[in-house]
N, C-alpha and C positions, 0 to 999 in steps of 0.2 A: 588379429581381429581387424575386421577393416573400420574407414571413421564410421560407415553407414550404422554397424552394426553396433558399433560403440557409442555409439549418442540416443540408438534404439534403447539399448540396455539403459544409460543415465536416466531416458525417459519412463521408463519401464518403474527404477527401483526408486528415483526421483518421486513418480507420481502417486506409488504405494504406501513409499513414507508418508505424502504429504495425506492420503487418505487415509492414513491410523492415525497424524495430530488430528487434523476435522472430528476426525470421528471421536478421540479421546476428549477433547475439546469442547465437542458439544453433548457427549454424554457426562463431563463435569457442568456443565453451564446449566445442566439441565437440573441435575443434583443440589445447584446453590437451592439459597434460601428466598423463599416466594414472599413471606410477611402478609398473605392473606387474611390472618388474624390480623393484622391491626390496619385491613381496607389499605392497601397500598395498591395503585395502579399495574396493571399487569403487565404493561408497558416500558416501566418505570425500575422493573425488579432488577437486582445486579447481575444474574445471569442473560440477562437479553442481547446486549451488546458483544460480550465473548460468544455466544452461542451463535448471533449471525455473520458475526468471521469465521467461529469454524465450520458453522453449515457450507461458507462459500469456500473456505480451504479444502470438504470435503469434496462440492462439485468441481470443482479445480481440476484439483487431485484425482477423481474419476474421469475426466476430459483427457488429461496427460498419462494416464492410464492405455486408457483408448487408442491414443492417436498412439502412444510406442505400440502398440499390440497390431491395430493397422499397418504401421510401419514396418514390423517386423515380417505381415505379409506381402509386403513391396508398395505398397500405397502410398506411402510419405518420402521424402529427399532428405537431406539435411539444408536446411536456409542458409544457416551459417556454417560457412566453412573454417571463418579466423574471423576474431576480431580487429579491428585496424586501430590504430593509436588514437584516435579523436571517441569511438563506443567505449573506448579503456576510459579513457578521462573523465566523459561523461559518466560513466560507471562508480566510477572514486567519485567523484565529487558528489553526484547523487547520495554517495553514503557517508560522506563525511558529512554534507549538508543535515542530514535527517539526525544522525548521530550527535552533531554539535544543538540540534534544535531540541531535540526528546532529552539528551541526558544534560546537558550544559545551561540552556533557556526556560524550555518549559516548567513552571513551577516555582524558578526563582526572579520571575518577571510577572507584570501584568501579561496577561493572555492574551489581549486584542493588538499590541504592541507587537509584542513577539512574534507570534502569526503572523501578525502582515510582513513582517520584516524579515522573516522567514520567506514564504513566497515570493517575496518581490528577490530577493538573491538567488531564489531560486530557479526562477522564470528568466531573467535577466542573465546568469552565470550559464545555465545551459544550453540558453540561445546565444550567448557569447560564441561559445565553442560551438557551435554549428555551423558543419562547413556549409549546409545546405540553408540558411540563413536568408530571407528574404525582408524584413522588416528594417523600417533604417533605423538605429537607435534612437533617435527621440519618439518615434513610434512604438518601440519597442519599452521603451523606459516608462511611457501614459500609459500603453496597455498593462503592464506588469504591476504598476503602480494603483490602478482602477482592479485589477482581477484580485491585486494581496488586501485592499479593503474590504470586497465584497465577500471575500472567500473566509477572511477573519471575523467579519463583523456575525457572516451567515453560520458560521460553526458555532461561535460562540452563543446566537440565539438559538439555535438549532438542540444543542447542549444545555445549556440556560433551563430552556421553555418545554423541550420536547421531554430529553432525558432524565431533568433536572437535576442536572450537574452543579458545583459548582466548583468554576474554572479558578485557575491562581488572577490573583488584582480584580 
């Protein structure tokens, strides 16, 4: 089998799976419990927030569908041929970064803390490794620094006010 037809296929069975979670996804989200009876905002219900990840893992899922089915009529390349040792790195790190932040941090810290501090290693740590890197590090250090406030502060009111959550600390 050649790569062509082999990365057609990943995309193929790749984007079918991803269309039966969405779709299971959001016909449980839809199933939770509404609490109509006791005036709860409809906005506000537990199903809303899983429901609009899997609505989008569903169009996802439909999109990558698509493009292996085009692809397999000769419309598509493969973009990547090989990864090269700096998208590996960045790859690990990216998932060791979220993995130490979801199961390690979040929950047994304050929230607005965490987040930021999150971020900013995270902005920071993957434009390290970029070989394609244009920012000089103190530039890079304010920017990452200004975006893990804004981005902690705006989730947490976001979640707060809109969803009405409440966050750890």
């Amino acid at each position: 089998m050649s790569e062509r037809n082999s990365a057609i296929r990943v995309d193929l069975l790749s984007g079918l799976f991803t269309v039966l979670l969405g779709t299971a996804g959001l016909v449980e989200s839809l199933r939770m419990p509404r609490f109509a009876e006791r005036g709860v905002d409809p906005n506000t219900v537990p199903g809303v927030t899983p429901g609009l990840i899997s609505a989008a893992l569903l169009v996802f899922g439909l999109l990558l569908t698509l493009r292996a089915i085009r692809g397999a009529k000769g419309g598509l390349g493969v973009t990547i041929h090989r990864w090269n040792r700096a998208s590996i790195l960045r790859t690990v790190l990216t998932i060791a970064l979220a993995l130490t932040y979801g199961m390690l941090l979040f929950g047994s810290f304050p929230f607005i803390p965490v987040t930021a501090g999150f971020v900013f290693v995270f902005v920071v740590a993957l434009e390290l490794v970029n070989p394609d890197r244009k920012l000089s590090l103190p530039v890079l250090i304010v920017g990452a620094a200004l975006l893990a406030l804004v981005a902690a502060a705006g989730i947490h009111i976001v979640f707060k006010e809109i969803f009405l959550v409440r966050l750890p600390g």
